[in-house]
C-alpha positions as CSV (number, residue, x, y, z in Angstrom):
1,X,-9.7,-1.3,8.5
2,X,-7.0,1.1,9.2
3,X,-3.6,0.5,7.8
4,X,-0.8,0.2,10.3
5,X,2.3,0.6,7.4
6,X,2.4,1.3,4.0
7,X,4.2,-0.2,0.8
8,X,7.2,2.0,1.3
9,X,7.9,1.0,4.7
10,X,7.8,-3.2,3.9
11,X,9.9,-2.5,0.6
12,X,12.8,-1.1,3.2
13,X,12.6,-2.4,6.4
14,X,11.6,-6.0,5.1
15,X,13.4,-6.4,1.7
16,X,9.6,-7.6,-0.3
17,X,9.2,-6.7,-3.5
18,X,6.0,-4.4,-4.8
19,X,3.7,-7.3,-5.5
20,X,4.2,-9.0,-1.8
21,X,4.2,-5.6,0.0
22,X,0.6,-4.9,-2.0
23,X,-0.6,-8.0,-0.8
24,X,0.3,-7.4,3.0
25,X,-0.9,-3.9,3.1
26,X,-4.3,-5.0,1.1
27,X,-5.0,-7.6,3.3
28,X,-8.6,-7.2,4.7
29,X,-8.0,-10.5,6.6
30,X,-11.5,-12.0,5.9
31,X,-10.1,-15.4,6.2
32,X,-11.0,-16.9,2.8
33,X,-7.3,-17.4,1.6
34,X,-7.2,-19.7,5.4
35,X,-10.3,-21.5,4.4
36,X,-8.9,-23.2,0.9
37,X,-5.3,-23.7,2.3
38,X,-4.1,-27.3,2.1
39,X,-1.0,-26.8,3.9
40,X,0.0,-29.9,5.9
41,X,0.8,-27.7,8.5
42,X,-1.2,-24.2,8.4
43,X,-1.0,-22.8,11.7
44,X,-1.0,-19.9,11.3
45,X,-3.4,-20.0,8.4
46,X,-2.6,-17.9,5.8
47,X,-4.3,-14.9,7.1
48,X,-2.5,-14.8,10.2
49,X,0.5,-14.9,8.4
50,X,-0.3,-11.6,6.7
51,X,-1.5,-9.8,9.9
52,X,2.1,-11.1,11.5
53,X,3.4,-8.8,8.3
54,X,0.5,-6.0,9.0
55,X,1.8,-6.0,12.4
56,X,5.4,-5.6,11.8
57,X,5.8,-8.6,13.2
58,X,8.1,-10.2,10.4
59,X,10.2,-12.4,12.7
60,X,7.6,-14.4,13.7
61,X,6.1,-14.8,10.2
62,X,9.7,-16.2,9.3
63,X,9.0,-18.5,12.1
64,X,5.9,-20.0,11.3
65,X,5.4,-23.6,10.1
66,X,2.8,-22.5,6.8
67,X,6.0,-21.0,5.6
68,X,7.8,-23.8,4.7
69,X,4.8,-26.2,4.2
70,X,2.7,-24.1,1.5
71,X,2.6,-26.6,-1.4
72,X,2.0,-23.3,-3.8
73,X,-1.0,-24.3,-5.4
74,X,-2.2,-21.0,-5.1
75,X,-5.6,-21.5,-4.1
76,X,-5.2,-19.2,-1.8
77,X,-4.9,-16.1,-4.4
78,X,-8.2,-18.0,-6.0
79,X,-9.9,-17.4,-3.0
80,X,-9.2,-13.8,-2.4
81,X,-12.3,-11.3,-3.2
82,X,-9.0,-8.9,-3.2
83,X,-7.4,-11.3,-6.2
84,X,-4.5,-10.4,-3.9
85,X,-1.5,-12.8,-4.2
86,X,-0.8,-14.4,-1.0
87,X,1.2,-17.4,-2.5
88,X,3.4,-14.3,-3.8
89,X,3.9,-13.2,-0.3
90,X,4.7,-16.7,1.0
91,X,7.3,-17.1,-1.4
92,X,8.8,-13.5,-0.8
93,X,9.0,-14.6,2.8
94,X,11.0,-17.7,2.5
95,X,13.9,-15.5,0.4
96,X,13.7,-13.6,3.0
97,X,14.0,-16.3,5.9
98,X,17.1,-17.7,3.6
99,X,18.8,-14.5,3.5
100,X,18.1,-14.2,7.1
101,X,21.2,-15.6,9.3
102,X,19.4,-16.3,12.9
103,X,16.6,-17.7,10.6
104,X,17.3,-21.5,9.4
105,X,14.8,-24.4,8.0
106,X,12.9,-25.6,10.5
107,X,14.0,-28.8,11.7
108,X,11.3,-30.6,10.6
109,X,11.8,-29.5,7.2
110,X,15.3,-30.4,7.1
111,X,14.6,-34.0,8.4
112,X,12.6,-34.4,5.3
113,X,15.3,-34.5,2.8
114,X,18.6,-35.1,5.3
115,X,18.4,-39.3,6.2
């Protein structure tokens, strides 16, 4: 699989630290992290979450519903052949969505804990 960025480029442009920017560039998107997820709401699965990140495509990732709803029980880095740590990577993208200011909770989030 060729790699469309490299560590260095997601460490600047994106703010993630080593361990996330490993995981998005080692990534060999074979679906297994998607398969274990228990997310109540995992679309994208946890795969296409990464190849959002492959793709550059970091805006949408901060977008996406399995951001906010991973649980973090880390059966997801269980189920990598990789041992990559894509709980890590979730995590690194939801400091990044808070430090973001276009990018807010998603509503449905928000209604959870605001009566």
């Amino acid at each position: 699989m060729s790699r469309y960025i490299d560590i260095t480029d997601l460490k600047e442009m994106f703010f993630l630290d080593t361990a996330a920017a490993k995981t998005a560039v080692s990534c060999e998107q074979c679906g297994k992290c998607g398969s274990v997820c228990i997310a109540p709401f995992k679309k994208p699965n946890p795969t296409s979450l990464i190849r959002l990140v492959q793709l550059g495509q970091v805006a949408e990732a901060l977008q996406s519903p399995l951001l906010w709803s991973c649980i973090g029980c880390e059966q997801c880095n269980m189920a990598c052949p990789n041992r990559l740590n894509v709980a890590h990577l979730v995590r690194s993208l939801r400091r990044l969505s808070a430090r973001e200011r276009d990018v807010c909770f998603p509503k449905y989030i928000f209604d959870l804990f605001v009566e």
